[in-house]
LOSEBA-996335 format. One record per residue: residue in one letter; z, y, x of N, C-alpha, C in turn; residue number from 0. Coordinates in pm, whole numbers, plus 50000, padded with zeros to 5 digits. Example, Ala and Ser with C-alpha at 12.3 -4.5 7.8 and 13.67 -1.06 7.14 Angstrom:
REM residues 2
A,50780,49431,51319,50780,49550,51230,50780,49670,51320,0
S,50708,49775,51285,50714,49894,51367,50787,50003,51290,1
REM end
This chain:
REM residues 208
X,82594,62927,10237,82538,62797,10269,82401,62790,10202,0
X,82297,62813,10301,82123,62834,10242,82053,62697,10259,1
X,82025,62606,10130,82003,62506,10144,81846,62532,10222,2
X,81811,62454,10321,81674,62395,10412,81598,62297,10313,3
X,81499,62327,10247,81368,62204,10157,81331,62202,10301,4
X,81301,62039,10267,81195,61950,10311,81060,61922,10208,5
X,80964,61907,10277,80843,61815,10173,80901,61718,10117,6
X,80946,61631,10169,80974,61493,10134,81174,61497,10125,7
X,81183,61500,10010,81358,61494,10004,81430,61399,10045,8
X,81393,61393,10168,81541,61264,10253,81652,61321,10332,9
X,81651,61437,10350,81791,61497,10474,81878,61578,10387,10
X,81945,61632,10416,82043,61711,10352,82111,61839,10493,11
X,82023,61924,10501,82038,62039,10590,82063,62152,10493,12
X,82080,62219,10621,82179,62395,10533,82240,62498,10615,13
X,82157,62588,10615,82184,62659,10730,82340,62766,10711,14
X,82391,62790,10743,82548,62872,10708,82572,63048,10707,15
X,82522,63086,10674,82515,63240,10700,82627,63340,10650,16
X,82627,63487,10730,82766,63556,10666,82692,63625,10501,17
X,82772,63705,10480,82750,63775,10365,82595,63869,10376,18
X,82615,63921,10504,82495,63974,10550,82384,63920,10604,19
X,82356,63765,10555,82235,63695,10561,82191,63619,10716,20
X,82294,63668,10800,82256,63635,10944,82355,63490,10955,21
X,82266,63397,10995,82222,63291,11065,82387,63277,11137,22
X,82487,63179,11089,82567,63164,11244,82599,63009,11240,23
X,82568,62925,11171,82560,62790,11228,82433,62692,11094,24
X,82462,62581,11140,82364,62466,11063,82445,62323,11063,25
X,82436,62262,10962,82509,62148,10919,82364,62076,10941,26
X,82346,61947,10946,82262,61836,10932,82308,61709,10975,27
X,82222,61615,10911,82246,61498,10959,82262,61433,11051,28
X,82360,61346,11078,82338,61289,11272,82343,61190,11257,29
X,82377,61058,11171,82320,60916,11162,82366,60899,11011,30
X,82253,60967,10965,82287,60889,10803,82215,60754,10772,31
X,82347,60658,10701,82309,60528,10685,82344,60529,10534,32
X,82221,60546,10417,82265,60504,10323,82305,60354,10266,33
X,82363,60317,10311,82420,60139,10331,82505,60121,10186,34
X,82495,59994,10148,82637,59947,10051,82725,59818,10137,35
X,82813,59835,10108,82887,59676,10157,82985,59637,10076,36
X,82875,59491,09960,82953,59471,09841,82950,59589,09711,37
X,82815,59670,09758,82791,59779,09641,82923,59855,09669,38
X,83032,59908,09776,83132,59961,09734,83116,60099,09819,39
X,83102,60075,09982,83119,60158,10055,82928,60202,10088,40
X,82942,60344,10117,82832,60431,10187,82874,60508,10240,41
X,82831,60522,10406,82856,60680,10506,82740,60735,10524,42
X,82751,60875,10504,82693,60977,10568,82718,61057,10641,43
X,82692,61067,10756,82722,61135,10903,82668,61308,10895,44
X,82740,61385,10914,82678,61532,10915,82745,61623,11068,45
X,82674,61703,11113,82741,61737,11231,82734,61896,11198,46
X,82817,61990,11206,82844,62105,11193,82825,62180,11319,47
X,82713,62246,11395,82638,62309,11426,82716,62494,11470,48
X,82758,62544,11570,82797,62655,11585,82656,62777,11624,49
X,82691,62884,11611,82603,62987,11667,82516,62969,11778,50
X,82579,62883,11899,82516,62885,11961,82424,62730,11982,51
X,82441,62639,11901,82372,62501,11833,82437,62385,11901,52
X,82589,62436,11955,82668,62354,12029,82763,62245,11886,53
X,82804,62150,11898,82851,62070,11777,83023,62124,11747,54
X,83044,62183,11648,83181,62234,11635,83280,62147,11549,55
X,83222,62077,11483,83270,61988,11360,83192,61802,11290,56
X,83259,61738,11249,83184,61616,11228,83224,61616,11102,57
X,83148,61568,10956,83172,61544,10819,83096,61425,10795,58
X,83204,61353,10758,83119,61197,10732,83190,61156,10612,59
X,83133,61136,10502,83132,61094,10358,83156,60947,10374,60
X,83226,60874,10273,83298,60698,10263,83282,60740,10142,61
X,83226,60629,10056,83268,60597,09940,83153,60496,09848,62
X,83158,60522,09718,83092,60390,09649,83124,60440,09525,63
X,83078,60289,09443,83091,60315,09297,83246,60254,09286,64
X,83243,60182,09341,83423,60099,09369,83538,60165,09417,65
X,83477,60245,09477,83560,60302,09584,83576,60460,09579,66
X,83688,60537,09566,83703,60700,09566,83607,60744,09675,67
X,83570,60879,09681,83485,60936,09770,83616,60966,09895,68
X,83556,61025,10002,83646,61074,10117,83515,61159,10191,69
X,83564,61256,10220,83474,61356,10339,83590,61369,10422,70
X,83601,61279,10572,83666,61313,10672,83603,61423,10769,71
X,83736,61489,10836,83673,61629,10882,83708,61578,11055,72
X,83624,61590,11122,83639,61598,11251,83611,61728,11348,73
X,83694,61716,11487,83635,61866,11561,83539,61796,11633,74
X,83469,61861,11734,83363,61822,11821,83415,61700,11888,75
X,83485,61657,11944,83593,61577,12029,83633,61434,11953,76
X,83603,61399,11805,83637,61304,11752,83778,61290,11680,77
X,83862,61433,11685,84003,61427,11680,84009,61476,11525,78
X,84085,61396,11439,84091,61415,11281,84152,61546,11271,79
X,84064,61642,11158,84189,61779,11121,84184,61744,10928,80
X,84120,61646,10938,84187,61670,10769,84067,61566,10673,81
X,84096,61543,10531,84001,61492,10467,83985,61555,10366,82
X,83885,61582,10278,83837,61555,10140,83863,61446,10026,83
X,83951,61435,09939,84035,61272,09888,83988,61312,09769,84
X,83857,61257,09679,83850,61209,09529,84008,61166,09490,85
X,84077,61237,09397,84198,61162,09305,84147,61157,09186,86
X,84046,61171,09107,84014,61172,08977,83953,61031,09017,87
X,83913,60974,08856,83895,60863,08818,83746,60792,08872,88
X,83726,60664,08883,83652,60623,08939,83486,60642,08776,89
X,83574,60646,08699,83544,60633,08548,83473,60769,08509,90
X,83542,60887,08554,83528,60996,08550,83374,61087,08669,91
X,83377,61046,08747,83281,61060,08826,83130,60984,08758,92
X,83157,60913,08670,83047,60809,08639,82988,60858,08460,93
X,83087,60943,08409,83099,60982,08286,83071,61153,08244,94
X,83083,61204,08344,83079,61347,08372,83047,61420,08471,95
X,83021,61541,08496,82946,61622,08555,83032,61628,08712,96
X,83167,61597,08675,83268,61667,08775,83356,61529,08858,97
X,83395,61560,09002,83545,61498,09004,83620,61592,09077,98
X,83767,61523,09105,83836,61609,09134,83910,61634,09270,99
X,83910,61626,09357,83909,61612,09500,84055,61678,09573,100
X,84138,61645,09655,84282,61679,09738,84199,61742,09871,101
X,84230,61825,09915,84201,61893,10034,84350,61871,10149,102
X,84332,61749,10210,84477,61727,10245,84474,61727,10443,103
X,84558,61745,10452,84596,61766,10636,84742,61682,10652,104
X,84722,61566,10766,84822,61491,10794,84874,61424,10693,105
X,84813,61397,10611,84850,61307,10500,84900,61397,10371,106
X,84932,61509,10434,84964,61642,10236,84850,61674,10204,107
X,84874,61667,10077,84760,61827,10002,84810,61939,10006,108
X,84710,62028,10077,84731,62154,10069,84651,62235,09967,109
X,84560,62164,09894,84481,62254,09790,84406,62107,09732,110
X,84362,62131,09581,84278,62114,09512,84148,62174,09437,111
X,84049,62109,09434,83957,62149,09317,83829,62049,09279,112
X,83767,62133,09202,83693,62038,09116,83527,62036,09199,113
X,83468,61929,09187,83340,61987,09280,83194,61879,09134,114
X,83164,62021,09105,83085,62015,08939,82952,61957,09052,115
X,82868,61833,09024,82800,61737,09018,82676,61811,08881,116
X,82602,61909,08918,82458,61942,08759,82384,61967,08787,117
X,82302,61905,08877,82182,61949,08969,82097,61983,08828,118
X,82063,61911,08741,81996,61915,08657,81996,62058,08530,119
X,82098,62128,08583,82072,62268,08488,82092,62355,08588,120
X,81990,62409,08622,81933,62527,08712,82040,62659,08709,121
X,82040,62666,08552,82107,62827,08510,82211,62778,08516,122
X,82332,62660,08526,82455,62680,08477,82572,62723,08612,123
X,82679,62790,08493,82726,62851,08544,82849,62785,08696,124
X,82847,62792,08790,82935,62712,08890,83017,62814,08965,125
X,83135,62819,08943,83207,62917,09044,83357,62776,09062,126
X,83399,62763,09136,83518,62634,09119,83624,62713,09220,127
X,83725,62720,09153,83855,62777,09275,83884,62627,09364,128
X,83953,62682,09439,84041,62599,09532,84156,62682,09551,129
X,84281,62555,09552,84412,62628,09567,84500,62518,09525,130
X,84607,62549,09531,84713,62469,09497,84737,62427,09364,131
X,84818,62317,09317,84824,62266,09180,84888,62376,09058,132
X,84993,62464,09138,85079,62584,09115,85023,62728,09182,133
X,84974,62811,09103,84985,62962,09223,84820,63007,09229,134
X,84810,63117,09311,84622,63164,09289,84550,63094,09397,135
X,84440,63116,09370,84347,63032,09435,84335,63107,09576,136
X,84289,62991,09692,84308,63089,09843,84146,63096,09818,137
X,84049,63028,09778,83838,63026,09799,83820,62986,09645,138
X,83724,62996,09694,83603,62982,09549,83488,62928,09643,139
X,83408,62840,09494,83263,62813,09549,83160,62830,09433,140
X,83085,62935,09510,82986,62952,09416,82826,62909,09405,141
X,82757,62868,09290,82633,62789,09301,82524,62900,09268,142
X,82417,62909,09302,82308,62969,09241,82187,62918,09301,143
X,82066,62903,09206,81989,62848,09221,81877,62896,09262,144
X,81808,62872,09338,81685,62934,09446,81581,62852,09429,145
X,81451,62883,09382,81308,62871,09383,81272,62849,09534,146
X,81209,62738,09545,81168,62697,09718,81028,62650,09677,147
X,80963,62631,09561,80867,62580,09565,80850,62442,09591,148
X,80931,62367,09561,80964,62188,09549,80967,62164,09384,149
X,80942,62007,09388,80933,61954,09264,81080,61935,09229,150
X,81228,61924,09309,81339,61940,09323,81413,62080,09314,151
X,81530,62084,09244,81594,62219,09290,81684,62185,09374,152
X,81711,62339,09463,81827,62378,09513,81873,62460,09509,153
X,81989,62482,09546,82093,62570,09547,82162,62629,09687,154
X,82175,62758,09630,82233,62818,09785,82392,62818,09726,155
X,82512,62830,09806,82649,62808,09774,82711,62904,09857,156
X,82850,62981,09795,82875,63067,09862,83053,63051,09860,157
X,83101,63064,09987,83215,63036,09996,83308,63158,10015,158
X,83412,63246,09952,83486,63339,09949,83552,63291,09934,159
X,83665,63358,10058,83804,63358,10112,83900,63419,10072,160
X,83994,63421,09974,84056,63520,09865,84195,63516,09922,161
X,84235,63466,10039,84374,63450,10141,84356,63461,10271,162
X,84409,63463,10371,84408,63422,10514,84443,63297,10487,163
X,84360,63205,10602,84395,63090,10625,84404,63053,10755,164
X,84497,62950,10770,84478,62887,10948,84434,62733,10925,165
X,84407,62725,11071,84370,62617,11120,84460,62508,11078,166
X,84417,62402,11012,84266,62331,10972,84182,62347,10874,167
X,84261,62476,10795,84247,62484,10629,84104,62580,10654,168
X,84041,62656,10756,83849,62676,10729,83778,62594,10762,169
X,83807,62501,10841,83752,62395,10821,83709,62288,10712,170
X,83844,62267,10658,83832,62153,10483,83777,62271,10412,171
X,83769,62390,10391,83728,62455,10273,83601,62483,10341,172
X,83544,62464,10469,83432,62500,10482,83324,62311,10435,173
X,83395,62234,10452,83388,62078,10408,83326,62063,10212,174
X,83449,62145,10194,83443,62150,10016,83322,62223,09970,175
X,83295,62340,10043,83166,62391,09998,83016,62293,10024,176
X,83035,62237,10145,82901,62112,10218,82906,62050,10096,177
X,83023,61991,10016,83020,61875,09939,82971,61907,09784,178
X,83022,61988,09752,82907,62064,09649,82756,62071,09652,179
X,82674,62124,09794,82577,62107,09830,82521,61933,09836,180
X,82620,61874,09946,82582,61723,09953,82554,61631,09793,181
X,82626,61672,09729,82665,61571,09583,82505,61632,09497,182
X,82549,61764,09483,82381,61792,09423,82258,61727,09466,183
X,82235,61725,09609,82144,61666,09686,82121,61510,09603,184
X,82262,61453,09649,82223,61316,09628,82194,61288,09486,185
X,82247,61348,09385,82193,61360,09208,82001,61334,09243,186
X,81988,61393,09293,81840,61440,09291,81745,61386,09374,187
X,81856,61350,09507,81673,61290,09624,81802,61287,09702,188
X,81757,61382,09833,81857,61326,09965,81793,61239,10031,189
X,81941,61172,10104,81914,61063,10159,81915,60921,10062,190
X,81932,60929,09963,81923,60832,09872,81795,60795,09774,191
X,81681,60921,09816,81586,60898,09747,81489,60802,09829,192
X,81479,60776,09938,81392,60670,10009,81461,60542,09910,193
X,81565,60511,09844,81625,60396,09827,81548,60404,09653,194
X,81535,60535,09593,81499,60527,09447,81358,60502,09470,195
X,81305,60555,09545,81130,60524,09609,81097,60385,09599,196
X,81180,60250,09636,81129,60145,09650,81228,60024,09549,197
X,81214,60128,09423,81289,60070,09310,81460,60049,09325,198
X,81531,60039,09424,81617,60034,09431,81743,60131,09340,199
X,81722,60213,09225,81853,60309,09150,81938,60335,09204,200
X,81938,60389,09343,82066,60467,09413,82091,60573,09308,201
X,82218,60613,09312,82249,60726,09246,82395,60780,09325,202
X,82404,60900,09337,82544,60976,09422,82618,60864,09393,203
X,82687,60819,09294,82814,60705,09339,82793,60566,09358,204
X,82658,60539,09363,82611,60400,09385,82457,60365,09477,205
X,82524,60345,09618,82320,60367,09659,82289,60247,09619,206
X,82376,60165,09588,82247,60019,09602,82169,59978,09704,207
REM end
């Protein structure tokens, strides 16, 4: 996942590539509204992009300073395969680097992990399993940081598959890696920096 700089840090793009550097889809925005209602709720709309630039997937972020995060996963068609569920503390997200997120389908969890929030230290170290509460991890996500020549950093993220998985489960783990990317973004600029631009203190769990 090769983060896309802009001049001006308002989108949150990222192009998706294999191990061997080639190009096979692009995530971006398709109606991001950094909105509050009652300071609680904000969506961000992302559309998941196939090889051939046809729409394969929908990821749209819910949440607030009030409110747990959620990344619902959609296919092209509008039909739910799963969410992203903050279960760590509302307290905890606001106090520390990290929260802690359910990777769930039809209402189970099928995996957990942690998705580390440090835009602000370039060198540190980010590798986060995913997997069950019991047993080895099926992915990993890994961070490293890339020079683009912005007053902002980014990060490229790399997702390894340490199981076979089926359907819906590359999908949410392809979700969990975006959200690593997305959360850094918003620490830093994003779509939330037009809102820090005109005094407003958006911050990832609060746009204001």
């Amino acid at each position: 996942m090769r983060a896309i700089p802009f001049p001006r840090d308002v989108d949150v793009s990222c192009a998706l590539e294999t191990q061997s550097g080639q190009q096979v889809g692009l995530i971006r925005p398709r109606s991001n509204r950094s909105s509050a209602i009652n300071r609680e709720v904000a969506d961000l709309s992302y559309e998941v992009l196939g090889p051939g630039g046809a729409p394969i997937l929908s990821l749209k972020r819910l949440g607030g300073l009030a409110r747990r995060h959620t990344i619902v996963v959609e296919d092209a068609t509008g039909r739910h395969l799963g969410r992203i569920r903050q279960t760590s503390s509302v307290w905890r997200q606001m106090r520390t680097t990290r929260i802690t997120v359910a990777l769930e389908v039809g209402g189970h969890q099928v995996a957990t992990t942690d998705i580390c929030i440090h835009p602000r230290d370039r060198f540190a170290a980010v590798c986060e399993p995913i997997g069950p509460t019991v047993g080895p991890a099926i992915a990993t996500v890994e961070r490293q940081w890339r020079s683009v020549g912005t007053s902002n950093d980014f990060f490229d993220y790399t997702l390894s598959c340490l199981q076979p998985t089926v359907h819906p489960l590359p999908e949410l783990l392809l979700a969990t890696a975006f959200a690593h990317y997305l959360y850094d973004r918003l620490a830093v600029g994003g779509p939330l920096e037009t809102y820090q631009s005109f005094g407003r203190g958006g911050t990832w769990h609060d746009p204001r």
